[in-house]
C-alpha angles and dihedrals in degrees: 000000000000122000132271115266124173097253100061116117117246116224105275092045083062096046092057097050104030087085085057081062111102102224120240119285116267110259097011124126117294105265111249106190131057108262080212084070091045090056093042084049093052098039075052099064097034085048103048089027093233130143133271091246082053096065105137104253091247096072132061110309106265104252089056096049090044095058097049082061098043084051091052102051091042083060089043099051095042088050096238110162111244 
């Protein structure tokens, strides 16, 4: 459990855009880690404007939140459905 900035989505936030999420792939490795962290990681760096590398210690560890977001966007920009 990370702490609580500013820029974490409350509940219902996350209810509204969790069905925008692309599930795992099929086969692939069990997730570890809460895609709600991953979310709050990402609003964190678009809101206070860091860099990946500066992610507080209490969230994901920067590279895997960077590549969920890498991922995301992947699927965004070759107009895959999520």
């Amino acid at each position: 459990m990370s702490k609580v900035y500013p820029s974490n989505l409350t509940p219902e936030q996350f209810e509204l855009i969790s069905r925008l999420i692309p599930p795992p792939k099929p086969g692939g490795r069990k997730c570890e880690v809460d895609i709600l962290d991953i979310l709050n990681a990402i609003f964190y760096v678009l809101c206070e404007g860091c860099r990946w590398r500066a992610l507080p210690g209490d969230l994901p560890n920067w590279q895997t939140v960077y590549t969920y977001f890498r991922n995301w966007r992947c699927i965004r920009d070759m107009g895959e459905d999520a």
